[in-house]
C-alpha positions in Angstrom: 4.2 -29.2 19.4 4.6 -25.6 18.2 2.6 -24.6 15.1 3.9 -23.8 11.3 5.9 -20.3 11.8 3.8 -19.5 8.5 0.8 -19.7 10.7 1.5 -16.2 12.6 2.9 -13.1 10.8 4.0 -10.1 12.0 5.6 -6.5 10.8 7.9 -5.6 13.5 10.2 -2.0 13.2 13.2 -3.2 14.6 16.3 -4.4 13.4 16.9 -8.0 13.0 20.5 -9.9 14.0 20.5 -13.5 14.0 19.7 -14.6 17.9 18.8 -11.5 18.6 15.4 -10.1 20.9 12.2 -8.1 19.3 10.5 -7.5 22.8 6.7 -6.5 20.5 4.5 -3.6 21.6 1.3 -3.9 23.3 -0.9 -4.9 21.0 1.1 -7.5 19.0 1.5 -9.0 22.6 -2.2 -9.6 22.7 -2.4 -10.7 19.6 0.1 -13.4 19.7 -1.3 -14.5 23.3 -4.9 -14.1 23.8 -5.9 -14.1 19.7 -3.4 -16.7 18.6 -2.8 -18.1 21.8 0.7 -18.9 21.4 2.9 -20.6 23.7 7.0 -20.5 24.6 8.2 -21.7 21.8 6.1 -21.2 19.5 7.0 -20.5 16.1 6.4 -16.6 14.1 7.3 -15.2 10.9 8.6 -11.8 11.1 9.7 -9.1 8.6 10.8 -5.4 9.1 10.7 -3.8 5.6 14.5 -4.3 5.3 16.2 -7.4 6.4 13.6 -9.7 4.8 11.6 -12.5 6.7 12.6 -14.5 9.7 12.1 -17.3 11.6 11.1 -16.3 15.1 10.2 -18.1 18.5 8.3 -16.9 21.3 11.4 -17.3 23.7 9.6 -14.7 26.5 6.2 -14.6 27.6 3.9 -12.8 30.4 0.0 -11.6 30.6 1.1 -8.3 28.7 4.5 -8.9 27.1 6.2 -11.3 24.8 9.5 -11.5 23.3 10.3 -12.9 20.0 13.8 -14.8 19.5 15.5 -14.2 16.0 16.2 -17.2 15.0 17.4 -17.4 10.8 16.6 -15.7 7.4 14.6 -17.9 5.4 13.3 -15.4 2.9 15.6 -11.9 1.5 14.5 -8.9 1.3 13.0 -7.9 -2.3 12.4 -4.8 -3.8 8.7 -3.8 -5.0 7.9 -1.7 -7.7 8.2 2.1 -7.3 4.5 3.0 -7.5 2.9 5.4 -5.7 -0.8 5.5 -5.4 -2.7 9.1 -4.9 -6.2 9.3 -4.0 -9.4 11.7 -3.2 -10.0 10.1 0.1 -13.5 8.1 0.4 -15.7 7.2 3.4 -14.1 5.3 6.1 -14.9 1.5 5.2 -13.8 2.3 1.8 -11.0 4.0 2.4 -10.2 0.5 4.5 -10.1 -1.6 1.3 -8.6 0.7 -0.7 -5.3 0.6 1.1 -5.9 -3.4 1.9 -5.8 -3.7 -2.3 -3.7 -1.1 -2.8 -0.9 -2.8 -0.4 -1.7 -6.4 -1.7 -1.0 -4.6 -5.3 2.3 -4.0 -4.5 2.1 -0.3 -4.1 5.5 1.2 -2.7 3.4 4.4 -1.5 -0.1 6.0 -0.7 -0.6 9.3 -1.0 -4.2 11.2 0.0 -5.5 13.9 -2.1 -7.4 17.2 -1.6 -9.7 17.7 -4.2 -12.4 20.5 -4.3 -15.2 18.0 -5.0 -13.5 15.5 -2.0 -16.2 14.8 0.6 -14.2 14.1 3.0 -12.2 16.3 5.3 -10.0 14.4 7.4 -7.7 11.3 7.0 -6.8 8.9 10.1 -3.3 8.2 9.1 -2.8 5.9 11.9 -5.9 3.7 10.9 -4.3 3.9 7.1 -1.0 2.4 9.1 -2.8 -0.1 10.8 -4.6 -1.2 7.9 -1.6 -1.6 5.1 0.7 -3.4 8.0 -1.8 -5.9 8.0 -2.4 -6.6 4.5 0.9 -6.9 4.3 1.4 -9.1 6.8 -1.6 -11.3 5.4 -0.4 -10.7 2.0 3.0 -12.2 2.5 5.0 -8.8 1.4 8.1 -8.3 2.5 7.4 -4.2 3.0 5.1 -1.9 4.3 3.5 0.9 2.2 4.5 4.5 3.0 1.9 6.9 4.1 1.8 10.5 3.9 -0.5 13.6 5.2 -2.6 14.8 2.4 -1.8 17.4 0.0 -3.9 19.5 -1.8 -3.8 18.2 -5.9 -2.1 21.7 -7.2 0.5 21.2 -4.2 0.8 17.7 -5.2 1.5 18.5 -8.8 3.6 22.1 -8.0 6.3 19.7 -6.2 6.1 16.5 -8.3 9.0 15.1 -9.6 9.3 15.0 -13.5 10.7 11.5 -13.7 7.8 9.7 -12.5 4.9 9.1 -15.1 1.5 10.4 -13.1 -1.2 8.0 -14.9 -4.4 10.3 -14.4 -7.7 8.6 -14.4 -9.7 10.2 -16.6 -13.5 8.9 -16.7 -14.2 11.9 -19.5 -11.2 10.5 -22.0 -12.0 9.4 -25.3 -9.6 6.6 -25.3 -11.4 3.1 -24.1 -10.3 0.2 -21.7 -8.3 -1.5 -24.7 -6.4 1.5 -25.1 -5.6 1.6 -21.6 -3.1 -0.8 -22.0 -1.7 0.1 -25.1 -1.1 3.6 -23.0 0.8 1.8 -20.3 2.3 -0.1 -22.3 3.6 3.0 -24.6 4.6 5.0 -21.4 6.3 3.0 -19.4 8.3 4.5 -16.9 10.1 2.4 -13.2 9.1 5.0 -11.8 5.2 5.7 -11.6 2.0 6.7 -9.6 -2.0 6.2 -10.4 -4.3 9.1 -9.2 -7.5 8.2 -8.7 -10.1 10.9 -8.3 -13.0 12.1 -5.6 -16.6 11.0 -6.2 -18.3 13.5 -9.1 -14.6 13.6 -10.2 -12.4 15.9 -11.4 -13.2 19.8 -11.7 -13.0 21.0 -15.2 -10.4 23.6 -14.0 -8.4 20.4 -12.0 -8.8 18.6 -15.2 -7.2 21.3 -17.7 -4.3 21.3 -14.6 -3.4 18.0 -14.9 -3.3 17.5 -18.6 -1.2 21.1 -18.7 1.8 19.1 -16.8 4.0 17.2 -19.0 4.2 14.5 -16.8 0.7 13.4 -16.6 -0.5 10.8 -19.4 -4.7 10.5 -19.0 -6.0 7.0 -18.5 -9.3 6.1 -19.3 -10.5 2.4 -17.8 -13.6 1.7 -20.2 -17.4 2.1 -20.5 -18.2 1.4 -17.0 -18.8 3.8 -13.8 -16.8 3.0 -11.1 -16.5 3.8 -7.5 -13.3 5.7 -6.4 -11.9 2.1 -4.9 -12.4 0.2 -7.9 -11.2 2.4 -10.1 -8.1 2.0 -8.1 -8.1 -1.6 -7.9 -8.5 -1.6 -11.7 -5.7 0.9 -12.4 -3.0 -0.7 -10.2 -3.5 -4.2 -11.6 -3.3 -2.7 -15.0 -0.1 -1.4 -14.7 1.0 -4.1 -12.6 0.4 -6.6 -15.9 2.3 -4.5 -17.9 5.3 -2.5 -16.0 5.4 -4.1 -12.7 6.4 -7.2 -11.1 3.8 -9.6 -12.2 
């Protein structure tokens, strides 16, 4: 008997057509038959970003290829709210669970930030890939996270569009953690983005550049010290309770 298609999860980036063939790379091959160990037949749950989740059976198999049959819809696609999360990047095994969350949040894109106190000087951009397609996969989204190169925070700022509410967070405010809602709640905007600085934070000189642009509202998230990926954590579910989709 095949297992629960609900089981096995996948993100594939191809377009879907009922009784259609997804013929899967490499390593979602090995995945499905030496980690899973699925067999023909077999049942998997596939999404693409666009078409919304599927019903899929393992209709082709070999020792380093399978092929996934496209069987029905059984979930449409949904939107997810337009927030983008910006970043000083952290040490590797940080930076891992910061997109995890971030993705599991519901964040529509993840944008790495040069800072002059960021200690790091180089972003893997296909382990951030590899990392937000499978918390999204494990999450039960419907989408993938975009990812983009870094940018240096004045080029970040120099380009941004005035639309979207930048909610800065700013460990030397004055406001406090209750206020932090309040301030979401009072600047609500559908289209937003948290930036989260380096450890050490913000330069005094950064810190007088952000709060010059008229699109940046500081955020303070209370009394506590937090590390870069909490901070973030705390920040996206914040908003989340009070503009997004929760």
């Amino acid at each position: 008997m095949g297992q629960d298609h609900t089981r096995v999860r996948l993100f594939v980036d191809h377009a879907f057509s009922e009784g259609g063939a997804l013929v899967l790379d490499d390593g979602q091959a090995h995945y499905l038959t030496h980690v899973m160990r699925l067999k023909l037949g077999d049942p998997v749950a596939v999404f693409n970003g666009q078409d919304g989740e599927w019903a899929s059976t393992v209709s082709n198999l070999a020792k380093r290829s399978c092929t996934l049959r496209l069987d029905r819809q059984v979930l449409p696609q949904n939107e997810v709210p337009d927030l983008v999360l910006c970043f000083a990047p952290v040490k590797r095994a940080r930076l891992d669970y910061l997109v995890q969350k971030a993705t599991e949040l519901g964040v529509s894109e993840i944008q790495p930030v040069m800072t002059r106190r960021t200690n790091v000087s180089r972003v893997n951009l296909d382990r951030l890939e590899s990392n937000v397609v499978e918390a999204a996969e494990q999450s039960g989204r419907l989408s993938v996270p975009d990812i983009f190169a870094p940018k240096k925070l004045e080029t970040l700022l120099a380009k941004w569009s005035q639309d979207r509410v930048l909610y800065y967070c700013d460990e030397e405010s004055t406001s406090g953690a209750e206020s932090a809602v309040r301030v979401l709640t009072a600047n609500k905007s559908p289209r937003a983005a948290v930036l989260i600085g380096p450890e050490g934070g913000f330069e005094p000189a950064e810190r007088k550049l952000l709060r010059d642009c008229a699109f940046v509202v500081p955020l303070n998230l209370g009394p506590r010290i937090m590390r870069a990926d909490t901070a973030a954590i705390a920040a996206l579910s914040l908003w989340q309770a009070t503009n997004g989709d929760w």
